[in-house]
C-alpha positions as CSV (number, residue, x, y, z in Angstrom):
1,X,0.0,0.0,0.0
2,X,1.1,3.2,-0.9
3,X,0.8,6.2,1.1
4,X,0.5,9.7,-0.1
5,X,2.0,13.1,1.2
6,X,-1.7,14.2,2.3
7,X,-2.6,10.5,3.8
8,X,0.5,11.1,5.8
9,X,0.1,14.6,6.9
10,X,-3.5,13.3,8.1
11,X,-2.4,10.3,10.1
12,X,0.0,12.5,11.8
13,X,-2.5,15.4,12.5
14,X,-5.2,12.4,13.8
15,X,-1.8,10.9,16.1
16,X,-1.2,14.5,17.7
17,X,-4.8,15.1,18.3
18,X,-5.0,11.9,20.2
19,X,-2.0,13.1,22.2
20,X,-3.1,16.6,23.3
21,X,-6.5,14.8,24.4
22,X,-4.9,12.6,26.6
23,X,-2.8,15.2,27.9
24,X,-3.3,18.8,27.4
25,X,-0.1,20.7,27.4
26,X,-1.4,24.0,28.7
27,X,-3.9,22.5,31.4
28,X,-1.8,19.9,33.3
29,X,0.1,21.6,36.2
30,X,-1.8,25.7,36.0
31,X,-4.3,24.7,38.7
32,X,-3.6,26.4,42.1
33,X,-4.9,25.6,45.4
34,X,-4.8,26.8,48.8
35,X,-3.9,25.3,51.6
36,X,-7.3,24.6,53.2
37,X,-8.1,23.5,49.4
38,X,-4.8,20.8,50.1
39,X,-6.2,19.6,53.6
40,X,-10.0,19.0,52.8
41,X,-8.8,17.3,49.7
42,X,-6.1,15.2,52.3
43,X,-8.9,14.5,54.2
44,X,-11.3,13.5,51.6
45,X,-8.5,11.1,50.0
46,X,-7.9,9.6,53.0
47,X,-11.2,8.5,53.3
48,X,-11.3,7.3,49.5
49,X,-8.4,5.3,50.3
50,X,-9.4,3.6,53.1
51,X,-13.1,2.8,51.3
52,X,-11.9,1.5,47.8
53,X,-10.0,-1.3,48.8
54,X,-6.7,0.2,48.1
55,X,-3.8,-2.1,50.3
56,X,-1.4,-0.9,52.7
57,X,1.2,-0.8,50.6
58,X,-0.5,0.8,47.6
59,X,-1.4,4.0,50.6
60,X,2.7,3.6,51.1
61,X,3.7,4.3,47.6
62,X,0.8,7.1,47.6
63,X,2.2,8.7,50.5
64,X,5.9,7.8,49.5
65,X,5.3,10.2,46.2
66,X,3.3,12.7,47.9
67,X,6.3,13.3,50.2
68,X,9.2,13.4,47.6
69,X,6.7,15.6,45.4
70,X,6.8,18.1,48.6
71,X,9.8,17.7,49.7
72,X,11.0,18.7,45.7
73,X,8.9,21.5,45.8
74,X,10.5,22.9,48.3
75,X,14.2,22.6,46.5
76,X,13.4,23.5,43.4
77,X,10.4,24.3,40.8
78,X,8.5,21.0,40.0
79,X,6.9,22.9,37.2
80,X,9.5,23.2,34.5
81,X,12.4,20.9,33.7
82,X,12.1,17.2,33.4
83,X,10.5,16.7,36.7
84,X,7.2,18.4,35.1
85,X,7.6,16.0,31.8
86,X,8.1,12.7,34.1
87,X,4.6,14.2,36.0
88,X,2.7,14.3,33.1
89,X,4.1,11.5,31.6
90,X,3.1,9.7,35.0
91,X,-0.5,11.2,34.4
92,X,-1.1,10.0,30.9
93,X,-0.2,6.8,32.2
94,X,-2.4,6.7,35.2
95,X,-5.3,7.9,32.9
96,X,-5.2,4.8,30.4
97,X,-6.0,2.6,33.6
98,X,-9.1,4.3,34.4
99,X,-8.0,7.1,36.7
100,X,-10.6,10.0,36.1
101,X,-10.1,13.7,37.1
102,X,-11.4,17.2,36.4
103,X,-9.6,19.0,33.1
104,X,-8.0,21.6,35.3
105,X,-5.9,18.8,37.3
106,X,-6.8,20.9,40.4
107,X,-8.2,19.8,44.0
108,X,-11.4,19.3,44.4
């Protein structure tokens, strides 16, 4: 099968539209929250997590990457360089096994 200049320039177009779906590149990382907006949402997962099933050691890697995502914040700008691209990277990943949250990536 042969494909043309304009068959290809399509496919590609269709490829990157499926990408910025999954992951839109001005959207993932611009929500803010305060910090009672970070404890009622601490509280609230807490509660999820202790109602879905989720093991002991599933909670231990939650926490585990909450703390090192803090702790980094608190070096150094988690919003640019290639900690921001392994975030979203981690995102698009936890969305293709069913992980659902609002557009804005922000706290609910």
């Amino acid at each position: 099968m042969k494909i043309t200049k304009s068959i290809l320039a399509q496919i590609i177009k269709e490829e990157l539209g499926r990408l910025e779906e999954m992951d839109p590149p001005d959207e993932f990382g611009k929500a803010k929250a305060s910090i009672g907006d970070v404890r009622k949402a601490g509280m609230s997962a807490a509660k999820e997590q202790g109602e879905q099933g989720i093991t002991a050691q599933e909670r231990g890697l939650i926490k585990q990457l909450s703390d090192m995502l803090v702790g980094a914040s608190k070096e150094t700008n988690i919003l640019s360089g290639t900690v921001i691209s392994k975030i979203k990277h981690l995102a698009a990943e936890l969305r293709k096994v069913g992980l659902k949250s609002d557009k804005s990536g922000g706290v609910e």
